[in-house]
N, CA and C atoms of all chains as a GROMACS GRO file, in nm:
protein
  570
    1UNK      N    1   4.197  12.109   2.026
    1UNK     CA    2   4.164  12.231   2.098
    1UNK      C    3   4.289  12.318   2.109
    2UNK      N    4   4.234  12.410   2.038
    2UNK     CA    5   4.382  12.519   2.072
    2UNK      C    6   4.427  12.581   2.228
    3UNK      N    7   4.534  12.622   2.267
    3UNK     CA    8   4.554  12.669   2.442
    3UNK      C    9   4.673  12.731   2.351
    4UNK      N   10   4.742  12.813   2.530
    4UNK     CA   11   4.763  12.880   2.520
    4UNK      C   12   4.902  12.841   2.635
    5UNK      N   13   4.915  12.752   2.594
    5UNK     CA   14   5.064  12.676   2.718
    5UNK      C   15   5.158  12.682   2.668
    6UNK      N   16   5.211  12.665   2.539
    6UNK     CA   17   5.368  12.732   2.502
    6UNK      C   18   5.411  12.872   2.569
    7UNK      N   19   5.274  12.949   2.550
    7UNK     CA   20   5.330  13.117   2.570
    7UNK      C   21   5.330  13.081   2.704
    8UNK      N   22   5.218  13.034   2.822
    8UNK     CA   23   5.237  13.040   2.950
    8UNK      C   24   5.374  12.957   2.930
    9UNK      N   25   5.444  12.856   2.944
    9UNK     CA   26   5.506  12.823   2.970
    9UNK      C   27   5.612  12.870   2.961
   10UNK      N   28   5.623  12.980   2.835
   10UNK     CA   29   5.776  13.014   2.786
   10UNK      C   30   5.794  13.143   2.912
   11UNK      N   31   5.673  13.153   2.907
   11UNK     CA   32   5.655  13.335   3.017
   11UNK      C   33   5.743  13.308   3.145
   12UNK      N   34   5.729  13.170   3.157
   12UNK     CA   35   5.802  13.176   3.351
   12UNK      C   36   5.891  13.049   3.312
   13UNK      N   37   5.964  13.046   3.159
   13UNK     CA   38   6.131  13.003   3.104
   13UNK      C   39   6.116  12.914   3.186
   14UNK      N   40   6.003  12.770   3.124
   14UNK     CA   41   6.026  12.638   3.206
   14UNK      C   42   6.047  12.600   3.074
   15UNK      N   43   6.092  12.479   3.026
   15UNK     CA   44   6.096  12.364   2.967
   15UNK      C   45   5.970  12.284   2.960
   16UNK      N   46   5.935  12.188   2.860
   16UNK     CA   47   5.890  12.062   2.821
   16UNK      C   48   5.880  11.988   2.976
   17UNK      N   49   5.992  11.959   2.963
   17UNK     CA   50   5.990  11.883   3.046
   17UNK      C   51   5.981  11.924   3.236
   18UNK      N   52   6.003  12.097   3.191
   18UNK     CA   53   5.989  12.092   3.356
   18UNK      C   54   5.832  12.099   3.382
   19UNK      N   55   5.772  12.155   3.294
   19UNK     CA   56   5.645  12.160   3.250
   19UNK      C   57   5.531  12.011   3.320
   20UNK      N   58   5.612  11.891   3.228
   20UNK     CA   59   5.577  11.776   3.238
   20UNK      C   60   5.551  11.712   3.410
   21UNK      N   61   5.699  11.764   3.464
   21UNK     CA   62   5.756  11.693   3.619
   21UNK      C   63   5.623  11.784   3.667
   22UNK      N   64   5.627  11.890   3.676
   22UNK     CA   65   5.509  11.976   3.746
   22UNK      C   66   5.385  11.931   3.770
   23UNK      N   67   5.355  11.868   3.638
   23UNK     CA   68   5.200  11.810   3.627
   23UNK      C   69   5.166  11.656   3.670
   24UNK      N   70   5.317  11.586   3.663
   24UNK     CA   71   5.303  11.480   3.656
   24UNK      C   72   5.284  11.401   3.542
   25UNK      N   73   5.287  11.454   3.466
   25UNK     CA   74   5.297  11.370   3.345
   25UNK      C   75   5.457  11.369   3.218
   26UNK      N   76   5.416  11.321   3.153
   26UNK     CA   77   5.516  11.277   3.060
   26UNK      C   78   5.518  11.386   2.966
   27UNK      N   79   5.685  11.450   2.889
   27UNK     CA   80   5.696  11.572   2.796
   27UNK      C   81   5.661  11.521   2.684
   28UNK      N   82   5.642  11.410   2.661
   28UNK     CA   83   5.529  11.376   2.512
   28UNK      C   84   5.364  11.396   2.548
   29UNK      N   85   5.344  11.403   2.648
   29UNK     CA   86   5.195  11.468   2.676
   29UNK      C   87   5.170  11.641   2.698
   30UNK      N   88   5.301  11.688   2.759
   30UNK     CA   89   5.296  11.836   2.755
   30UNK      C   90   5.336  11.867   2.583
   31UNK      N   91   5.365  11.787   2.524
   31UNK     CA   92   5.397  11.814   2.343
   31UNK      C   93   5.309  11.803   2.302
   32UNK      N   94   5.192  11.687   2.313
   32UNK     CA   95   5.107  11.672   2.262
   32UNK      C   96   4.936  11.796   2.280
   33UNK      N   97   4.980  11.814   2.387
   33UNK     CA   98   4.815  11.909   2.443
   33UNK      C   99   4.930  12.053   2.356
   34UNK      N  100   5.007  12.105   2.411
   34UNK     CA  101   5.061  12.231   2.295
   34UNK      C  102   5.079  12.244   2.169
   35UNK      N  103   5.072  12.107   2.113
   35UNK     CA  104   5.061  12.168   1.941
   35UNK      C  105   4.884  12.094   1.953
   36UNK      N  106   4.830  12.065   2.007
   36UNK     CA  107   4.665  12.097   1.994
   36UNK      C  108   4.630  11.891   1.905
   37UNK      N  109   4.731  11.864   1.996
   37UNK     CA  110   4.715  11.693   1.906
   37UNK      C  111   4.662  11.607   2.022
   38UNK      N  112   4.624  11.659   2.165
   38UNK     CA  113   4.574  11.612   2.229
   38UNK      C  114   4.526  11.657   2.345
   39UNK      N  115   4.362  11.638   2.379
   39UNK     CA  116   4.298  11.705   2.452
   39UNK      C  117   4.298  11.660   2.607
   40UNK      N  118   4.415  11.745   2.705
   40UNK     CA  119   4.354  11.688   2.846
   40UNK      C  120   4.235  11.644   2.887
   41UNK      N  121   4.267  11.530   2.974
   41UNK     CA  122   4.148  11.516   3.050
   41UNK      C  123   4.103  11.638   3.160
   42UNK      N  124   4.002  11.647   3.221
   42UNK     CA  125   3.900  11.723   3.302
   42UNK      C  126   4.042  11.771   3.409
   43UNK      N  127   4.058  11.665   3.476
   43UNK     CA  128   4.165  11.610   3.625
   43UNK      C  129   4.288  11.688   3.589
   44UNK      N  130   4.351  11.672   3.452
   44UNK     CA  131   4.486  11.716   3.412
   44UNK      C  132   4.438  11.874   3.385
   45UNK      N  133   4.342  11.896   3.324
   45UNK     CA  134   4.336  12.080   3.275
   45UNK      C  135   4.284  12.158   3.408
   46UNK      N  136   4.260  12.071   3.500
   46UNK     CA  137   4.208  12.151   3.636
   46UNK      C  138   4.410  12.191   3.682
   47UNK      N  139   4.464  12.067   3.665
   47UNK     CA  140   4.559  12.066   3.762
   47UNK      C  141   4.693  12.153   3.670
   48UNK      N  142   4.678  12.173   3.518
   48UNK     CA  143   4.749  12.257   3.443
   48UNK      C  144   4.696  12.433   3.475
   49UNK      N  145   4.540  12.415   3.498
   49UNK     CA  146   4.481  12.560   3.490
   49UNK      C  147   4.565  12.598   3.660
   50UNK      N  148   4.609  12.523   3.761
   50UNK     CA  149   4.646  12.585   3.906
   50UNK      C  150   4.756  12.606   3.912
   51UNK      N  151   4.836  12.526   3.834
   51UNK     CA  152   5.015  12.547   3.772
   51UNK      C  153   5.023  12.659   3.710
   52UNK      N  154   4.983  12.701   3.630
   52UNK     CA  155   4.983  12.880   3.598
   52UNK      C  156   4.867  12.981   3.656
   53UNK      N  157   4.778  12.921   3.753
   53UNK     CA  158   4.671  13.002   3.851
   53UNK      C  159   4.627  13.081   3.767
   54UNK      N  160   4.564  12.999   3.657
   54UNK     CA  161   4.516  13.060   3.587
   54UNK      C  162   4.329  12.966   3.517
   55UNK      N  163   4.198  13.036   3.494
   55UNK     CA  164   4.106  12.958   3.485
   55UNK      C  165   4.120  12.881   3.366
   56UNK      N  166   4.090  12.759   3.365
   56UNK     CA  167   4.081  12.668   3.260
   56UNK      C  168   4.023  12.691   3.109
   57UNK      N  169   3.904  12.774   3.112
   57UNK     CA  170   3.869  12.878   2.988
   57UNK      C  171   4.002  12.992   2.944
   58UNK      N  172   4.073  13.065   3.042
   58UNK     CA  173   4.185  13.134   2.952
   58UNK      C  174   4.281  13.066   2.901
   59UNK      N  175   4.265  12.949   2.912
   59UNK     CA  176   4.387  12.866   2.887
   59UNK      C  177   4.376  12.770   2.723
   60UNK      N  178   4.287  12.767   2.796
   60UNK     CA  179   4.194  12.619   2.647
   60UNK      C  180   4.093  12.692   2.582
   61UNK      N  181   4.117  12.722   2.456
   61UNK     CA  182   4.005  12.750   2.325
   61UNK      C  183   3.919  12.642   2.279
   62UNK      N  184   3.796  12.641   2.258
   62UNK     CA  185   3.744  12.583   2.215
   62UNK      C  186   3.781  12.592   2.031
   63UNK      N  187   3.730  12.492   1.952
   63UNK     CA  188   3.766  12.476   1.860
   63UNK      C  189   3.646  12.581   1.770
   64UNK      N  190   3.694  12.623   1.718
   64UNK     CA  191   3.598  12.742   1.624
   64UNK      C  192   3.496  12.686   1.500
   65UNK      N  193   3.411  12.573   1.549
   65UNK     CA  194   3.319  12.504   1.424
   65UNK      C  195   3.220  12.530   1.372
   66UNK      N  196   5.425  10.234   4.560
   66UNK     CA  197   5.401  10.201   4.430
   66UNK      C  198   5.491  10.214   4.376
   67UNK      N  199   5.599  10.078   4.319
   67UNK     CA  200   5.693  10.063   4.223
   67UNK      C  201   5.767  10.172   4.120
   68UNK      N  202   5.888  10.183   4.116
   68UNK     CA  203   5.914  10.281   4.056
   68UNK      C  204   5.943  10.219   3.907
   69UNK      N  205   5.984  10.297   3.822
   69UNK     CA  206   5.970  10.271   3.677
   69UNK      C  207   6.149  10.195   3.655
   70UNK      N  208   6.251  10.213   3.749
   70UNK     CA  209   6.333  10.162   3.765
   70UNK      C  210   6.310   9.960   3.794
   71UNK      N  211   6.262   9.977   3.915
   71UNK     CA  212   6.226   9.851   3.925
   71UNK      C  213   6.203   9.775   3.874
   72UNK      N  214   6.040   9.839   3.823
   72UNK     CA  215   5.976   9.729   3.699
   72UNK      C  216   6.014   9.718   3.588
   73UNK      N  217   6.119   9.772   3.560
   73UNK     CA  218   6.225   9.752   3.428
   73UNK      C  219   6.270   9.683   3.433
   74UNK      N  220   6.358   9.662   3.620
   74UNK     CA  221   6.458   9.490   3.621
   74UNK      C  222   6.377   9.390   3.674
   75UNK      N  223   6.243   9.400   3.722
   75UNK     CA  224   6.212   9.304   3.760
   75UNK      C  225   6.108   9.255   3.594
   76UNK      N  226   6.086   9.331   3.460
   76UNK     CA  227   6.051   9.328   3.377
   76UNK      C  228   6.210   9.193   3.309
   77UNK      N  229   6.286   9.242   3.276
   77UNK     CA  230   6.421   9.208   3.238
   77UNK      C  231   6.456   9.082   3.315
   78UNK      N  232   6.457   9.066   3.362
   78UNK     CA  233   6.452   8.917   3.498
   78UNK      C  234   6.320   8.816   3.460
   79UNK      N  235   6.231   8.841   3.428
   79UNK     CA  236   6.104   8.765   3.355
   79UNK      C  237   6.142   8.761   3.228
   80UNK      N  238   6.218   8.821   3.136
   80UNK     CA  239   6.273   8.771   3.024
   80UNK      C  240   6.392   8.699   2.999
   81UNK      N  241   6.466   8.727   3.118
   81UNK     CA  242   6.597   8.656   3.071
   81UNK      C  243   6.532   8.490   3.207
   82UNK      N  244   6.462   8.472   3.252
   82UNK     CA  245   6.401   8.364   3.304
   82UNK      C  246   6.339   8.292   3.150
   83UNK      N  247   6.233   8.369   3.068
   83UNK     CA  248   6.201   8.274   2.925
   83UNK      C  249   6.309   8.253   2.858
   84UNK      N  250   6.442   8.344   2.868
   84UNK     CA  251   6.540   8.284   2.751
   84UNK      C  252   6.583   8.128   2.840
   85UNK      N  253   6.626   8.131   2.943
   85UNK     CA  254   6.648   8.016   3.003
   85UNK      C  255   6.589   7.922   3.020
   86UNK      N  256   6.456   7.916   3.030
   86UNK     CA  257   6.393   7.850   3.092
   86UNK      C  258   6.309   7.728   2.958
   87UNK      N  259   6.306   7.798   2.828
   87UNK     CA  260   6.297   7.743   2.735
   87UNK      C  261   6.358   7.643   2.653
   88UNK      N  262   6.470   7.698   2.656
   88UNK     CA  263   6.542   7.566   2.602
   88UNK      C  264   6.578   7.436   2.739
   89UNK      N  265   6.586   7.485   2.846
   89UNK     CA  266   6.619   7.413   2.906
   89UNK      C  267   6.426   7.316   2.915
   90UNK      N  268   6.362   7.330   2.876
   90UNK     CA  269   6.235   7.271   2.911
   90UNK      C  270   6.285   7.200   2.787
   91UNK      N  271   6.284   7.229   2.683
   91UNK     CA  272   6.279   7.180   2.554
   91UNK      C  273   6.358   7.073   2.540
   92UNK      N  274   6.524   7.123   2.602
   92UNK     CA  275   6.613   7.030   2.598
   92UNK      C  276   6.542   6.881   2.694
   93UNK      N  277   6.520   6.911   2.804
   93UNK     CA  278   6.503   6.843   2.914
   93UNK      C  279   6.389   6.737   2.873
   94UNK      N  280   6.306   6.766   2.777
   94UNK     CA  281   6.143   6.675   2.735
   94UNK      C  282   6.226   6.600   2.635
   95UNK      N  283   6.311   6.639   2.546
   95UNK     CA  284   6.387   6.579   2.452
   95UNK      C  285   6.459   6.435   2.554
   96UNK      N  286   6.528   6.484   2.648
   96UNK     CA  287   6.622   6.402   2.671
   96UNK      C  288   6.562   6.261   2.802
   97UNK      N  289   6.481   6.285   2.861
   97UNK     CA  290   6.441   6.261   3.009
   97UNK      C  291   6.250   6.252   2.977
   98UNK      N  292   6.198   6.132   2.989
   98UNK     CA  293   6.086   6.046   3.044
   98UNK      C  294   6.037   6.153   3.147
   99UNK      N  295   5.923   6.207   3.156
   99UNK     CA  296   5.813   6.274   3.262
   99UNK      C  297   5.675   6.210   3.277
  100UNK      N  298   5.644   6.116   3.199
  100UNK     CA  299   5.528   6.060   3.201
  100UNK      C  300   5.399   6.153   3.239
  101UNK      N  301   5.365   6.155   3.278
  101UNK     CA  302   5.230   6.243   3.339
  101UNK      C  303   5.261   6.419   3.344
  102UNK      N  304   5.422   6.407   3.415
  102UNK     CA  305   5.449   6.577   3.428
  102UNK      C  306   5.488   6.630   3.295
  103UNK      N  307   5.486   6.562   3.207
  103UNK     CA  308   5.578   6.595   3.050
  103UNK      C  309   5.493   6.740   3.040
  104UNK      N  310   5.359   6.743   3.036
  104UNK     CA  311   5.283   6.897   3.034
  104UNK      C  312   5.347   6.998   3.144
  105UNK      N  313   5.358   6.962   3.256
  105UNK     CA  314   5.428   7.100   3.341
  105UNK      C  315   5.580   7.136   3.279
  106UNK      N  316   5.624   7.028   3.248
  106UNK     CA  317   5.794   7.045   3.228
  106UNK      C  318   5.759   7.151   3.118
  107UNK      N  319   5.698   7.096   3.001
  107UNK     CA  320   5.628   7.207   2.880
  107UNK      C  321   5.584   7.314   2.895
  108UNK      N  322   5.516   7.367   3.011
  108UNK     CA  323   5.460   7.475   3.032
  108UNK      C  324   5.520   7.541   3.156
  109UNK      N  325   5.657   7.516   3.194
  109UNK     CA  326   5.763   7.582   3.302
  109UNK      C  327   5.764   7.692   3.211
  110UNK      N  328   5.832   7.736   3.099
  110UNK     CA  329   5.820   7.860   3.045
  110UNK      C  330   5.773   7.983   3.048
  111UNK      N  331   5.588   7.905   3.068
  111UNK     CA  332   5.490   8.012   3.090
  111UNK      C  333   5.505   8.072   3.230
  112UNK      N  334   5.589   8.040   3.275
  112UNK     CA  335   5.571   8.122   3.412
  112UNK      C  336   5.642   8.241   3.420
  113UNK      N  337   5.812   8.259   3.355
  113UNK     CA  338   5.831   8.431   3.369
  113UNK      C  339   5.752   8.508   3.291
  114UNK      N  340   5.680   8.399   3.138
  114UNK     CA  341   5.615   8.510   3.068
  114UNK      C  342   5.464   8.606   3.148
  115UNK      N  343   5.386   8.457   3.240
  115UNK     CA  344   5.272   8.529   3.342
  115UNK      C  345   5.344   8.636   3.389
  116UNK      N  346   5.472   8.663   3.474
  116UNK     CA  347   5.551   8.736   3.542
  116UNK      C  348   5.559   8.867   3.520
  117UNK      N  349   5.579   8.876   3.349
  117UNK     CA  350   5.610   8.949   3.292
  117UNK      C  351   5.494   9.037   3.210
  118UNK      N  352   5.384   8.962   3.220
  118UNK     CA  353   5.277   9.034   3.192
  118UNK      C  354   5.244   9.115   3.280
  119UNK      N  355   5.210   9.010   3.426
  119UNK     CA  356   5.207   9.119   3.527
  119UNK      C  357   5.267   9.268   3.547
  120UNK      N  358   5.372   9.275   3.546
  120UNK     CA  359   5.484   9.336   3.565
  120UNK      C  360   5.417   9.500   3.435
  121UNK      N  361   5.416   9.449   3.318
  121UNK     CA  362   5.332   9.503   3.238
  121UNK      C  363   5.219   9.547   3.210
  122UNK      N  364   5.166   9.487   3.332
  122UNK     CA  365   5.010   9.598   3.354
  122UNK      C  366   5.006   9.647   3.466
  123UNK      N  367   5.145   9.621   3.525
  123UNK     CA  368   5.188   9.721   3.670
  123UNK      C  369   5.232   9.861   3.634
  124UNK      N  370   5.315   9.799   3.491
  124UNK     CA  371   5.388   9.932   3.448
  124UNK      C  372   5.318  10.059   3.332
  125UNK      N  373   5.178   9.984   3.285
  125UNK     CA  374   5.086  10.087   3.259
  125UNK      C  375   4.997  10.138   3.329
  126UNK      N  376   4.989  10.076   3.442
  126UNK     CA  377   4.900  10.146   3.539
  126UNK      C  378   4.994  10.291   3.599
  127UNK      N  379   5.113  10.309   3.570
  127UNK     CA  380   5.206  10.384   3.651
  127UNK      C  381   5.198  10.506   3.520
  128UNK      N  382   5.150  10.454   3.387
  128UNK     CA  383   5.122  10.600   3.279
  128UNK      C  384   5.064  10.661   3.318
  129UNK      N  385   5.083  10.792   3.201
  129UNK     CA  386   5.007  10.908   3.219
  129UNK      C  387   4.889  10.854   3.145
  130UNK      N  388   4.800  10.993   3.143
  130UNK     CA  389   4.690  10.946   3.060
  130UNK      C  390   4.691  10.916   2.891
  131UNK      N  391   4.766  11.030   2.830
  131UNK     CA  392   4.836  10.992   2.695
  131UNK      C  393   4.915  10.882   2.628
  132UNK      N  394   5.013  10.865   2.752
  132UNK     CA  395   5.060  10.723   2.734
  132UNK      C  396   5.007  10.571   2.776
  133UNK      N  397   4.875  10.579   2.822
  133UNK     CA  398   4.781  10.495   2.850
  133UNK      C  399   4.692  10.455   2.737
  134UNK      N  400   4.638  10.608   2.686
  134UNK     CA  401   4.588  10.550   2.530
  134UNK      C  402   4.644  10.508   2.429
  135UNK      N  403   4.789  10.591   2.431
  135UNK     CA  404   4.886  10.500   2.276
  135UNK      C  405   4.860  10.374   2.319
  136UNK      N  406   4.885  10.295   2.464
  136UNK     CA  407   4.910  10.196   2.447
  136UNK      C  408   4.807  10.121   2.455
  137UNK      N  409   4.642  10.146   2.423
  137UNK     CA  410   4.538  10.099   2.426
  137UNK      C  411   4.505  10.074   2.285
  138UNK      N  412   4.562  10.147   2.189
  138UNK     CA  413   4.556  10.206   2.028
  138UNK      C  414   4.641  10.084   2.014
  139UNK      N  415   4.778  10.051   2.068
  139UNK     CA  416   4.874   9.952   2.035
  139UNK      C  417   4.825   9.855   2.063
  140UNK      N  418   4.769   9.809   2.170
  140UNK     CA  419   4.728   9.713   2.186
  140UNK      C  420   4.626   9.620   2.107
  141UNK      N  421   4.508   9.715   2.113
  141UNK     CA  422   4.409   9.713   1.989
  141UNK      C  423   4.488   9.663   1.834
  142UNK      N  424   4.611   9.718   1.829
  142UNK     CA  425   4.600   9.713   1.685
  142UNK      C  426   4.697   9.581   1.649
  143UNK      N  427   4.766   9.556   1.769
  143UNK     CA  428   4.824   9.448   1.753
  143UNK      C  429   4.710   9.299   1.766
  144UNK      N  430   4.583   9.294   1.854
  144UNK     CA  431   4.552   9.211   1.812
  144UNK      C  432   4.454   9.184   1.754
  145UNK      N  433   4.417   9.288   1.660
  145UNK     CA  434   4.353   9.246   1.546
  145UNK      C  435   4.404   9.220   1.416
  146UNK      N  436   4.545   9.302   1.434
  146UNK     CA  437   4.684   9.234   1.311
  146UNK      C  438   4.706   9.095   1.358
  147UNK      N  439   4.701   9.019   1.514
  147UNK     CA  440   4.770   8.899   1.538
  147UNK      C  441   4.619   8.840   1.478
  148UNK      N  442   4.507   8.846   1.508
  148UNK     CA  443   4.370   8.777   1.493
  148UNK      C  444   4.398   8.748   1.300
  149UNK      N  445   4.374   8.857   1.245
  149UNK     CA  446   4.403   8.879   1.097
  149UNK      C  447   4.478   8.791   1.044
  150UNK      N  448   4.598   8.780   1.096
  150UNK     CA  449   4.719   8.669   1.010
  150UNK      C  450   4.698   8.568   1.056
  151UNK      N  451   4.651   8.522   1.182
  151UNK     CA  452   4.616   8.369   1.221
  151UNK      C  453   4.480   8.330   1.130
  152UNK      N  454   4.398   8.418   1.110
  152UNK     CA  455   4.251   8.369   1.024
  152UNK      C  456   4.334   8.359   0.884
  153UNK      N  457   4.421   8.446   0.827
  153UNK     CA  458   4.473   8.426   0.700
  153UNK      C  459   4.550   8.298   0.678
  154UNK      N  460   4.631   8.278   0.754
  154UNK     CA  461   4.730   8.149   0.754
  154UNK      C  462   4.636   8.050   0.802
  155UNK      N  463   4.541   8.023   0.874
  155UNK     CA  464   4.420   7.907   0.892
  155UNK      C  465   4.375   7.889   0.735
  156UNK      N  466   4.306   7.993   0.670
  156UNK     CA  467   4.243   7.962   0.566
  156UNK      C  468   4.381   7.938   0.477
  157UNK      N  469   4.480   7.957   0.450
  157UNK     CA  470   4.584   7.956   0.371
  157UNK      C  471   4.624   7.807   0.361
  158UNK      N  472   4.562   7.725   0.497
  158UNK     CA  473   4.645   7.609   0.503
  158UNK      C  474   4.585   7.506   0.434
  159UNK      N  475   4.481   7.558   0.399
  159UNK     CA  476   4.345   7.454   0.313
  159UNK      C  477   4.440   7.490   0.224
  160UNK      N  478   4.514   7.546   0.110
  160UNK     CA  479   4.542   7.556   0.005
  160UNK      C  480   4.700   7.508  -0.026
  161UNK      N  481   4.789   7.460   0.135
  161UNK     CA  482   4.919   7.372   0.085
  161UNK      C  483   4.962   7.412   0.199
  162UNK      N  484   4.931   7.552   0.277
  162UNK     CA  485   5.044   7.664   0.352
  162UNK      C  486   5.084   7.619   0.409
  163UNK      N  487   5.182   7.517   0.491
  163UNK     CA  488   5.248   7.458   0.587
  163UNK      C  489   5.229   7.581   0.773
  164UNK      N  490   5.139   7.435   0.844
  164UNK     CA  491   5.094   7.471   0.949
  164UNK      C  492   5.214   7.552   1.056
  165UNK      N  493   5.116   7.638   1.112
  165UNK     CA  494   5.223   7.742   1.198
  165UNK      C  495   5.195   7.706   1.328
  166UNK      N  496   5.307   7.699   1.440
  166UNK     CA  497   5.267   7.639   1.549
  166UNK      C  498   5.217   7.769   1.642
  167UNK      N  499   5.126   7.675   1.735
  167UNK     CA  500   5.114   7.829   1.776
  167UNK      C  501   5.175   7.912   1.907
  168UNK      N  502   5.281   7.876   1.911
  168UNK     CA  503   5.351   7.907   2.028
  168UNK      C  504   5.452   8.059   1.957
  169UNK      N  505   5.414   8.110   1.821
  169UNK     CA  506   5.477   8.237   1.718
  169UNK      C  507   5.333   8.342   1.783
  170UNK      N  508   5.236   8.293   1.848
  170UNK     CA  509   5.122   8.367   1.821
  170UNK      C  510   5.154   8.513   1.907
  171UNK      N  511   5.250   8.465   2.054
  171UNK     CA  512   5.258   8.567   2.181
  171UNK      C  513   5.381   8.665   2.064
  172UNK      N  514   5.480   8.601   1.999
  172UNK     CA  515   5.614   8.687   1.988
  172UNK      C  516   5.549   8.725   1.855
  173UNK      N  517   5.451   8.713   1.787
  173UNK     CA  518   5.431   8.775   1.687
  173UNK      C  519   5.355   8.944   1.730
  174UNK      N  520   5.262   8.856   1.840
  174UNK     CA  521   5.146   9.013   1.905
  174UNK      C  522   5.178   9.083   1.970
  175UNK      N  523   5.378   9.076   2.031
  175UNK     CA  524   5.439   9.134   2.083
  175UNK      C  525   5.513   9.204   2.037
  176UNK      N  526   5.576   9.151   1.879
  176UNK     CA  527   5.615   9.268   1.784
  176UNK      C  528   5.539   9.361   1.713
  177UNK      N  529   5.390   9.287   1.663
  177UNK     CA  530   5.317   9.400   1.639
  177UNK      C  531   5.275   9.493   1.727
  178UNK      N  532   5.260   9.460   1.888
  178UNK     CA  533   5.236   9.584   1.989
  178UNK      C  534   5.353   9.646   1.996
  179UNK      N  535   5.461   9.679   1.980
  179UNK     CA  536   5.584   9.751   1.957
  179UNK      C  537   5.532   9.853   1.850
  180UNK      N  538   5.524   9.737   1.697
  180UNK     CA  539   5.455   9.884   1.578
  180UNK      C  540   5.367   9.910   1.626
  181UNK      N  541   5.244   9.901   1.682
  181UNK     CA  542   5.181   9.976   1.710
  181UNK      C  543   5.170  10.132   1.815
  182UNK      N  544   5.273  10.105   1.900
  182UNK     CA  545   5.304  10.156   1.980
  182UNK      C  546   5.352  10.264   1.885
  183UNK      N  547   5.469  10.249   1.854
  183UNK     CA  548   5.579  10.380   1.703
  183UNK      C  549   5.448  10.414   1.630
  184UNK      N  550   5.314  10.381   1.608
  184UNK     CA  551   5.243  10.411   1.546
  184UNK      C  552   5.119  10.523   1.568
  185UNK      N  553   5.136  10.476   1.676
  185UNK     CA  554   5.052  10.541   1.778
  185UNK      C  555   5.118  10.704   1.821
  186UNK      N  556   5.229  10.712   1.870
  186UNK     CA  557   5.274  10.770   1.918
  186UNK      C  558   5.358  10.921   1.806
  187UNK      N  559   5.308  10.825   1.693
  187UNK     CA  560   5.346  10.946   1.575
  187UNK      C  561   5.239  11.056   1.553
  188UNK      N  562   5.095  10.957   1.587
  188UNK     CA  563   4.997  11.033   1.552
  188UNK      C  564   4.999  11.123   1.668
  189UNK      N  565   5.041  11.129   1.778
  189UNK     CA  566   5.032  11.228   1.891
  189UNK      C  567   5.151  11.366   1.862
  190UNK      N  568   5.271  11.327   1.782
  190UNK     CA  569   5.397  11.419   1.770
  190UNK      C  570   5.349  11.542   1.690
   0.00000   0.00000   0.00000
């Protein structure tokens, strides 16, 4: 699934990893959901969509099939 | 709930308990009559390794969700690689293969959950 979290992220000049501490998770999981190699769970894209207060649809593309 | 510090030394302390605790069982059945206890003296070992399992499903319960599945993928793949070479070397032995004991079975499914793990974790990069 494509998103749109590099650009949010680069927009407010966090890091990988500050990215990661924020959510609680690990910067091989904030690597993995940004190059589109792995799809949050429900729990994590609620709690990524409130970290940039932003809705979970502007964030996450569905895949174009 | 345990920090990832901890269960590292209290991980490390259950291993350096099997480096010890092994030969000294081994030595000790070699040298010294147990009659009846000769099986516990034998199976003192297994106790930092229980330890250390524990300790190891303390310390994946503390993953994220990503790093919960590599290590479900690793896990998986180590023991159907450990299942695989024990059915291969069983049938191998009908044909000369000199028998494997099975005390290689834990440090074999513990190096393949390692590759699996590097394996796993490529497909996520």
């Amino acid at each position: 699934m494509n998103n749109h979290l590099r650009a949010l992220r680069g927009d407010r000049g966090w890091s990988q990893a500050d990215l990661a501490t924020r959510l609680g998770v690990s910067r091989q999981t904030v690597n993995a959901i940004e190059t589109g190699k792995y799809d949050p769970s429900l729990p994590l894209a609620f709690t990524i969509a409130k970290t940039f207060d932003q809705r979970i649809e502007d964030i996450f593309l569905p895949d174009q099939s | 709930m345990r920090n990832q510090k901890t269960l590292a030394r209290l991980f490390y302390l259950a291993a350096i308990g099997y480096v010890v605790l092994l030969p000294l069982s081994i030595i000790a059945l070699r040298r010294f009559e147990f009659g009846v206890f000769a099986p516990v003296i034998a199976l003192i070992p297994v106790l930092p390794v229980i330890w250390g399992g524990f300790i190891t499903m303390k310390r994946i319960e503390q993953l994220d969700e990503l790093q919960r599945r590599i290590q479900v993928h690793a896990l998986g793949f180590a023991g159907i690689m450990t299942s695989l070479l024990a059915f291969s070397l069983g049938l191998l032995e009908r044909v000369g293969t000199p028998q494997l004991s099975l005390v290689w079975v834990l440090p074999v499914m513990i190096a393949l959950w390692g590759v699996g793990i590097q394996i796993a974790k490529w497909r996520y990069k």
